[in-house]
C-alpha positions in Angstrom: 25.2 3.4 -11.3 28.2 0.8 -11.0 29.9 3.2 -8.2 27.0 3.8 -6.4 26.5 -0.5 -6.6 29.4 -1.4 -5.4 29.0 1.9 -2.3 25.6 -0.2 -1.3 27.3 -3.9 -1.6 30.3 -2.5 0.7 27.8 -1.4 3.1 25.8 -4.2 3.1 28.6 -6.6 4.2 29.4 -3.7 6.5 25.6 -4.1 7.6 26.2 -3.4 11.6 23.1 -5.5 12.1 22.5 -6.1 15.8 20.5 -9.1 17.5 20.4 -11.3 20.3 20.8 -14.9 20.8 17.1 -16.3 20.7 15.7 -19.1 23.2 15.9 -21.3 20.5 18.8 -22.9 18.0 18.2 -20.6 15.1 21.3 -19.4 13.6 21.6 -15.4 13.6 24.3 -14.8 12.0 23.7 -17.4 9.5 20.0 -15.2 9.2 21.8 -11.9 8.8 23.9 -13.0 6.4 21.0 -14.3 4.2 19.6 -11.1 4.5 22.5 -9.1 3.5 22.4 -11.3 0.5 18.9 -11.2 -0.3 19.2 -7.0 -0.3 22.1 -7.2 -2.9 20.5 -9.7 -5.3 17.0 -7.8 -5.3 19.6 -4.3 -6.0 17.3 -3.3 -2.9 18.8 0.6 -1.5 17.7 -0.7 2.0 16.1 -2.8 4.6 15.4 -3.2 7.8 14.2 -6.8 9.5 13.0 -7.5 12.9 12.2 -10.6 14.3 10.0 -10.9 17.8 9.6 -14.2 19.7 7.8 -14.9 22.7 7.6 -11.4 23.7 10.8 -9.9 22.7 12.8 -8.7 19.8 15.2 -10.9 19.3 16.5 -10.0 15.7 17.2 -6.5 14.5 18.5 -6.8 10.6 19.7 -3.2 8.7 20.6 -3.5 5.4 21.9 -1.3 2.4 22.2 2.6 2.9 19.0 4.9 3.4 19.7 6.9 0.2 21.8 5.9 -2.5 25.6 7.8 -2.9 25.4 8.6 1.0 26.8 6.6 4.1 24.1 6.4 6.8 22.6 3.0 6.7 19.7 1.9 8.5 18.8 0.7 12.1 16.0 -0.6 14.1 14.8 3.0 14.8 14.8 4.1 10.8 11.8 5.3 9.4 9.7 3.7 6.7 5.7 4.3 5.2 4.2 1.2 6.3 1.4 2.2 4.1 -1.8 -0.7 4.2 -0.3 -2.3 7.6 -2.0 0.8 8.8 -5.3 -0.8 8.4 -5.1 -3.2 11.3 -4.7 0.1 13.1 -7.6 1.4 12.3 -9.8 -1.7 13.2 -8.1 -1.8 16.3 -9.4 2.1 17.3 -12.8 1.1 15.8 -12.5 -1.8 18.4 -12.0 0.4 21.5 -14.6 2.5 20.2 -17.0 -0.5 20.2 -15.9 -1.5 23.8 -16.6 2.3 24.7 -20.4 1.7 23.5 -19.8 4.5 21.5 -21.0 1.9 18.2 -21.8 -1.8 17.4 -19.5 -3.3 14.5 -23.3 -3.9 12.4 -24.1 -0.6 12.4 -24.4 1.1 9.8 -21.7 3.5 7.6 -25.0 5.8 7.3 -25.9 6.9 10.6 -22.9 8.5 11.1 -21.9 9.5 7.5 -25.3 10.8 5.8 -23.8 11.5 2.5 -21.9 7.7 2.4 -22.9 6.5 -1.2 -21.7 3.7 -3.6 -22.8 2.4 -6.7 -26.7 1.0 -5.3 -28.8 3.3 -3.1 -29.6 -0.3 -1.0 -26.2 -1.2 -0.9 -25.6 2.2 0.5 -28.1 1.8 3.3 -26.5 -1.4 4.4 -22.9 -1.1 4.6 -21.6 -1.7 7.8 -18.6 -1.2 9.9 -17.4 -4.8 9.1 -18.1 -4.1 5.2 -15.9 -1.5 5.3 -13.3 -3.5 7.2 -13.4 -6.8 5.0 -13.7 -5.7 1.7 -17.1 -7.0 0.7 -18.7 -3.9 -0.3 -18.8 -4.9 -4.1 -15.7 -2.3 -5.3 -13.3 -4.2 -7.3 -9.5 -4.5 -5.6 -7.9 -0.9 -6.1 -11.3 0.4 -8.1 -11.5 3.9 -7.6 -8.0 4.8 -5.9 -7.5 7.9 -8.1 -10.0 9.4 -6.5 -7.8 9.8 -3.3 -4.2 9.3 -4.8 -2.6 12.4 -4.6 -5.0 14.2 -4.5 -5.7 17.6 -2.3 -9.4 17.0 -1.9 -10.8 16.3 2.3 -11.7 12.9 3.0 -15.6 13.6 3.1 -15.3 14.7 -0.6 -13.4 11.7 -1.7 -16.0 9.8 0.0 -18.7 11.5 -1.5 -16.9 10.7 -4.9 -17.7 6.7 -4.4 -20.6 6.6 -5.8 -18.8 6.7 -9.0 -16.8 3.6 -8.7 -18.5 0.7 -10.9 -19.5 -2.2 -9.1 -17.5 -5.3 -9.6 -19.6 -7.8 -7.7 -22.4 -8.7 -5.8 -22.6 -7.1 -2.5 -20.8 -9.4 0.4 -20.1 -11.8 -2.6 -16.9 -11.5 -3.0 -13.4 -9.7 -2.5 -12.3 -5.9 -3.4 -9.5 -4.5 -1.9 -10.7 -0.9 -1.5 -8.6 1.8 0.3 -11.6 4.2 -0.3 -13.3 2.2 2.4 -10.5 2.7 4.9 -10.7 6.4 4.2 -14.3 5.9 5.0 -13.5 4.2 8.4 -11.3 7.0 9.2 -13.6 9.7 8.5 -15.8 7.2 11.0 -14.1 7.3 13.7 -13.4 11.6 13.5 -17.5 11.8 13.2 -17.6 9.8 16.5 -15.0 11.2 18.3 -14.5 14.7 17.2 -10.8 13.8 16.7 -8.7 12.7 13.7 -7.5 9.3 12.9 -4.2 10.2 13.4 -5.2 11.6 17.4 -7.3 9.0 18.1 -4.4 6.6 17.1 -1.7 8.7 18.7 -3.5 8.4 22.3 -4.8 5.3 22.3 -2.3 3.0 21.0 1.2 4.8 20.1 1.7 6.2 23.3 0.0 3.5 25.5 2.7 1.1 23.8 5.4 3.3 23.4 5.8 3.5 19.6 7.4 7.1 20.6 9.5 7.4 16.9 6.2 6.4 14.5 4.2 9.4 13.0 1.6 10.3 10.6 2.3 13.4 9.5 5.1 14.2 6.8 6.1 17.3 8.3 7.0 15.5 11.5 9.7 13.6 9.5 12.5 16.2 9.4 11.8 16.7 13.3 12.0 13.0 14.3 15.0 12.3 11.5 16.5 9.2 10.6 14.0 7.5 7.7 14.9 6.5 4.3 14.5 7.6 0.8 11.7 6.8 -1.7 12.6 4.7 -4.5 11.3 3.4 -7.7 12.8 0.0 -9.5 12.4 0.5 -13.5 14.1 -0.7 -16.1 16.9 -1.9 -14.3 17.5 0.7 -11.8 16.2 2.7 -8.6 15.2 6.3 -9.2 14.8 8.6 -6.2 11.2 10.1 -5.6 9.9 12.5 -3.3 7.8 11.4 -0.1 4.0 12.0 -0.5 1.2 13.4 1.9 -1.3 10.9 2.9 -2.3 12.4 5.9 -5.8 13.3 4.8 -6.0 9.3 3.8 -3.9 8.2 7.1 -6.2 5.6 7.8 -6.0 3.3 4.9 -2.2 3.9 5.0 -0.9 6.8 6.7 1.5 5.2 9.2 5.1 5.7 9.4 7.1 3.8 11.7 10.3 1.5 12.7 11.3 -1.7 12.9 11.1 -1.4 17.0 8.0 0.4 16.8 6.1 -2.4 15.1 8.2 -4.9 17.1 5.8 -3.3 20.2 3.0 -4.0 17.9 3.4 -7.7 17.1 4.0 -8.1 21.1 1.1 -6.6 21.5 -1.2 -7.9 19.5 0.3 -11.8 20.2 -0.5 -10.5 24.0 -3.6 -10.2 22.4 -4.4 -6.8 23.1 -3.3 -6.6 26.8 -0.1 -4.1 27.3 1.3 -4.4 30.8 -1.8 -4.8 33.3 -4.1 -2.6 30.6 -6.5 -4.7 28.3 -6.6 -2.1 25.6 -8.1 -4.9 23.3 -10.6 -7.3 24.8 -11.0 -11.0 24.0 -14.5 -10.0 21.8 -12.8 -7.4 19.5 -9.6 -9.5 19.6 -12.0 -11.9 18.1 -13.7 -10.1 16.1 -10.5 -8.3 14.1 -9.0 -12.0 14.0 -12.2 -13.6 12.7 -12.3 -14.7 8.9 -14.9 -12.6 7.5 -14.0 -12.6 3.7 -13.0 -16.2 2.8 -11.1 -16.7 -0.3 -10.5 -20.2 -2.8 -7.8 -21.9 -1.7 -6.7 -25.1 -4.0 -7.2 -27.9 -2.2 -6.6 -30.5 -4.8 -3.0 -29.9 -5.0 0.1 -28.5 -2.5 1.7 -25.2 -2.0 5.1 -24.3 -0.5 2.9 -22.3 2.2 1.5 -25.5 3.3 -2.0 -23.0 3.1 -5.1 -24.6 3.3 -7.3 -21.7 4.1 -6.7 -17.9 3.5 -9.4 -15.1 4.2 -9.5 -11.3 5.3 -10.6 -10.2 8.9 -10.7 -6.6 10.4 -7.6 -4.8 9.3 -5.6 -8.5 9.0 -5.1 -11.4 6.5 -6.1 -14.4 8.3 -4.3 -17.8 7.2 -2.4 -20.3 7.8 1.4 -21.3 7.4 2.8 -25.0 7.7 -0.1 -25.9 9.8 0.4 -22.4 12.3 -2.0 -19.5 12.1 -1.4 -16.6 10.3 -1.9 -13.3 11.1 -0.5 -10.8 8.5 -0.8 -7.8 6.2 1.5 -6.0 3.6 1.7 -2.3 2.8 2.9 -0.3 -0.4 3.5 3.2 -0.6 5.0 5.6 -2.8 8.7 3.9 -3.3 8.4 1.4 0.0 7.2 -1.6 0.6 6.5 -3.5 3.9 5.4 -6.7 5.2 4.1 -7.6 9.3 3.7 -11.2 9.8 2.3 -13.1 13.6 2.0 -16.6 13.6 0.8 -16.1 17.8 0.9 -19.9 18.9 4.3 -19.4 18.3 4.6 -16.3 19.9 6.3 -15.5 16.7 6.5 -12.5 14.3 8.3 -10.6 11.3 8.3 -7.2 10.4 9.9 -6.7 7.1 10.4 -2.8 5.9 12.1 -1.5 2.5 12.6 1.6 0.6 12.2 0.1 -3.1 9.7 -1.3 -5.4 11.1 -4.6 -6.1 10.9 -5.9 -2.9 11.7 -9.3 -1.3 9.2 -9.0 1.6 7.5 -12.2 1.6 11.4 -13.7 1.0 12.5 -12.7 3.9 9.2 -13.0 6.0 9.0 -17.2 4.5 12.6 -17.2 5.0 12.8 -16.3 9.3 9.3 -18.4 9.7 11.2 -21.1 8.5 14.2 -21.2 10.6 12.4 -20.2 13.4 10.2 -22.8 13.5 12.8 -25.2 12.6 11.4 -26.1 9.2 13.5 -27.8 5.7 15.5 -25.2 4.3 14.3 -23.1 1.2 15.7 -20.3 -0.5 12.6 -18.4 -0.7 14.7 -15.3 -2.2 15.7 -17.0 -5.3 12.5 -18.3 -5.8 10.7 -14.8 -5.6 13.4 -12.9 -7.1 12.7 -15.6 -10.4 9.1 -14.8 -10.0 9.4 -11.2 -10.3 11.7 -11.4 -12.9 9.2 -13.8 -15.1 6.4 -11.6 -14.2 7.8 -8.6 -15.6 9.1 -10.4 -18.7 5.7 -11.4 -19.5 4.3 -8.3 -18.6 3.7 -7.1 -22.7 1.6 -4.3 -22.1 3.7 -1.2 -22.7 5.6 -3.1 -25.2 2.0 -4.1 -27.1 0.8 -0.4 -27.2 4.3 0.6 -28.8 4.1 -1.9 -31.0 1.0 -1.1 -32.4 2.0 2.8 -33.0 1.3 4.2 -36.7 4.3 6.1 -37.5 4.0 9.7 -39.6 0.2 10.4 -39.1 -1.4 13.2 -38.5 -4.4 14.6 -36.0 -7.8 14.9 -37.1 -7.9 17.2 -34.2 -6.2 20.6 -34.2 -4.7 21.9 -30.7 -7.4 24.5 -30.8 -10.2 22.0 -30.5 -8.5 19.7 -28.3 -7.4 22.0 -25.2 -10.3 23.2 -22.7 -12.2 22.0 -19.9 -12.8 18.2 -18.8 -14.8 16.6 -16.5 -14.5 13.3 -15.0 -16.9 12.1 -12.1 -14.7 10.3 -9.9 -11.9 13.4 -10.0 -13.6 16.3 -10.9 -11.7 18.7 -13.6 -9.1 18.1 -16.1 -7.4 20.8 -18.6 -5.6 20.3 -21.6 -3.8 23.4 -21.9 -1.2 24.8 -24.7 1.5 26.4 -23.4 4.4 27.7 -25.3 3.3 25.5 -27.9 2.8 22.4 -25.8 -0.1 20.4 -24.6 -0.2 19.7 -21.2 -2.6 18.0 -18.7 -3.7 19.1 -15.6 -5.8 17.3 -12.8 -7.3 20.4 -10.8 -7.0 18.0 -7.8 -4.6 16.5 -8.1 -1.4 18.6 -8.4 1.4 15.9 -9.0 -0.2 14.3 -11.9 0.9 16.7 -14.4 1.9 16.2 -17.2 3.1 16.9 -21.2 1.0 15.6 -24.2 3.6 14.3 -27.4 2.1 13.2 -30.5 1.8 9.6 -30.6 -0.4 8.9 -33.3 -3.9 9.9 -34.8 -5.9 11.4 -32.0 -3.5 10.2 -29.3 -1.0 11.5 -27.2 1.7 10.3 -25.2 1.9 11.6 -21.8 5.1 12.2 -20.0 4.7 12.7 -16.4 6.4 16.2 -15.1 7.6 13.7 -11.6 8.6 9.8 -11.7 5.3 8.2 -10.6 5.8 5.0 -8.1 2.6 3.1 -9.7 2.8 3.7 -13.6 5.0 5.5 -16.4 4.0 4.8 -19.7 0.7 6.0 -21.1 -1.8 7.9 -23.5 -4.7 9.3 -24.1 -6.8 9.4 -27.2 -9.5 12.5 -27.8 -12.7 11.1 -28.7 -15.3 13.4 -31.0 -19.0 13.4 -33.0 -20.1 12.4 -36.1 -19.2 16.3 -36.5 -15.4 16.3 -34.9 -17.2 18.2 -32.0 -14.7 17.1 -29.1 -16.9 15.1 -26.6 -14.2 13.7 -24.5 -11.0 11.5 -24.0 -9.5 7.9 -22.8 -6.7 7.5 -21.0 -4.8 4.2 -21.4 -1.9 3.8 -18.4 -1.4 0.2 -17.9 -0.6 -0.5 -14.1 -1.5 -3.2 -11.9 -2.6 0.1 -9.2 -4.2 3.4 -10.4 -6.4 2.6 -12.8 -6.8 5.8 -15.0 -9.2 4.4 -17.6 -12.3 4.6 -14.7 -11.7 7.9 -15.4 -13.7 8.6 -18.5 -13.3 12.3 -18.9 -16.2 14.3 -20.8 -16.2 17.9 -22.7 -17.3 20.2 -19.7 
């Protein structure tokens, strides 16, 4: 790992990172070089940084190599999963669909999706395209992703799985993050157009603005070239993973694009929705996408380094502020990248941020280019997040509790015999604990790349031990549950993550 260090520091240095002077008195190279610093304290594989101002892309930053042990670093045309910045996307096609009379943002989900569902047969009947957009439908914030995460079911039977997602608050009361509702959205839009998400998107906004390198599909990837590598940060060190599918889910997060690509984006969107002489985007859905329909608490009896005093969710966009500017911004995370778009339009000003690791200094470098741009007191906003992250995950006692409480030398009450069979869990439909050659293994019938091996951990419960590294979550078991009569009724699983929350699951005896 120390050769293949010192390979990504060299090349950092050698970072051929290319930008133009700005009509202002910001320091470029002094910004490059920040950058290139930033990527080897984080022990990032790569990044790649643009900066737009008033119409233009005035900063293209390429960082560390695209995979680790080869030579090819990045440029402004290198692929990355943008993931969740693909929602603002899909607002923006719901948009032209509303300017096409073709629906009103209050209708409802259920006059075009019949089987639509969640956890209240009211609440189902009164969703509307803005629920869906600002996450006030009642899910809690990731509640119910393993239904769709990795999964090989269509997108109308992940929907029509929702219904099994618990309620976490009051319907418009609150805030829930829910990707399920994005992958409702997109379903949406093919009911109405009798095209996918990822057509409607391709002729209406990637070719009108010339994103001509940014795809949705992962077979397209070889035939485009030049993207990254997946990687996962544990314990110290980034393990390669494989790219996944999410084409079926494209519109919560199905995006893949460049730094010059999204450049075209920010301009667009600060030119609030006009491209050349065509008004793709009129003032009302502008409006509408850009208006604060979620709020969310803000402390006002004390300051914060983002001089924030208001911060809420709109169509597809986080809608803030930032030392006294508006903020227009959302963040993405996929499978071993994560990204960051940032506008702040009365200064004609935006940052893209793209990386290929899950330790990430996204908001670091997005803080740190807002700053000098808008000519504010310096602040190394990479130290201060890089000692965030590390605190976090040095407080993080999760794993560590579970392992600690392990009872060593017992035995199952369970034999093999009784344990293996059929499961059954709403939200994902089957699971089977098999033996083979004398192992227990676990198998999602949907879900393909969540396999698994069972170990003895202790009692009733078994460690599992993932056949692939997983981006999300590593450690974890599950413990058989049975009757008064050792009849096997079920099983929990216990796989503490901050993402994929396997103990919704509940599986049951079939």
């Amino acid at each position: 790992m120390k050769i293949v260090r010192t390979l990504i520091l060299l090349l950092v240095f050698a970072s051929q990172s290319l930008f133009t002077q700005a009509q202002s008195n910001v320091d470029l190279k002094a910004l490059d070089a920040y950058f290139a610093q930033m990527v080897e304290d984080w022990d990032l594989p790569s990044a790649s940084i643009g900066v737009v101002k008033d119409g233009k892309l005035v900063f293209k930053g390429n960082y560390g190599v695209k995979e680790i042990g080869e030579k090819d670093v990045p440029d402004e045309n290198t692929l990355y999963a943008v993931a969740s910045n693909s929602k603002a996307f899909t607002s923006a096609i719901l948009g032209m669909l509303v300017q096409q009379g073709k629906l009103k943002w209050d209708d409802k989900v259920r006059d075009y999706l019949p089987y639509f569902a969640v956890y209240d047969d009211w609440v189902s009947e009164h969703v509307t395209i803005q629920d869906l957009l600002s996450h006030r439908v009642g899910l809690g914030t990731f509640s119910g992703d393993n239904i769709w995460y990795k999964s090989n079911r269509s997108a109308e039977e992940i929907i029509k799985s929702i219904k099994y997602v618990p309620q976490a608050f009051d319907f418009r009361a609150g805030y829930g993050y829910s990707n399920l509702m994005y992958i409702t959205a997109g379903e949406l839009i093919k009911k109405i157009t009798g095209k996918s998400w990822g057509e409607n998107l391709t002729e209406r906004i990637l070719e009108p603005l010339g994103m001509n390198r940014s795809i949705y599909k992962l077979d397209d990837l070889d035939r485009i070239g030049n993207y990254v590598t997946p990687y996962v940060y544990r314990d110290g060190e980034n393990i390669k993973i494989d790219w996944v599918d999410w084409e079926t889910v494209a519109a919560t997060g199905g995006l893949i694009s460049s730094v010059s690509d999204m450049s075209k984006w920010m301009v667009f969107n600060m030119n609030h929705g006009i491209h050349g002489k065509d008004t793709l985007l009129t003032a009302s859905t502008r409006n509408m996408m850009w208006k604060p329909h979620n709020s969310f608490m803000v402390d006002q009896t004390k300051p914060n380094n983002l001089g924030r005093r208001f911060s809420s969710y709109g169509l597809g966009w986080g809608i803030s502020d930032y030392k006294e500017k508006l903020r227009v911004s959302h963040t993405g995370g996929y499978d071993g990248m994560i990204t960051a778009v940032t506008m702040l339009p009365e200064e004609n000003l935006g940052v893209v941020v793209l990386t290929n690791g899950t330790q990430s200094p996204i908001m670091a470098a997005t803080y740190y280019a807002l700053d000098r741009f808008l000519g504010e007191e310096e602040m190394d906003w990479s130290k201060y997040y890089l000692g965030r992250t590390k605190k976090r995950a040095a407080n993080d006692k999760r794993v560590s509790s579970i392992k600690n409480k392990r009872v060593m030398n017992t035995q199952p009450t369970l034999s093999k015999g009784s344990i293996t069979g059929s499961y059954y869990s709403d939200m994902v439909g089957g699971i089977e604990i098999k033996e083979t050659d004398g192992e227990l293994r676990l198998e999602f019938k949907h879900h393909p790349l969540l396999r698994a091996r069972l170990s003895h951990w202790h009692y009733d419960t078994y460690k599992i031990e993932w056949d692939e590294t997983q981006a999300w979550f590593n450690f974890g078991t599950i413990k058989f549950n049975s009757d008064n009569n050792l009849e096997v009724t079920g099983f929990d699983f216990d796989v503490p993550n901050d993402d994929i929350f396997f103990e919704e699951l509940k599986p049951r005896r079939k």
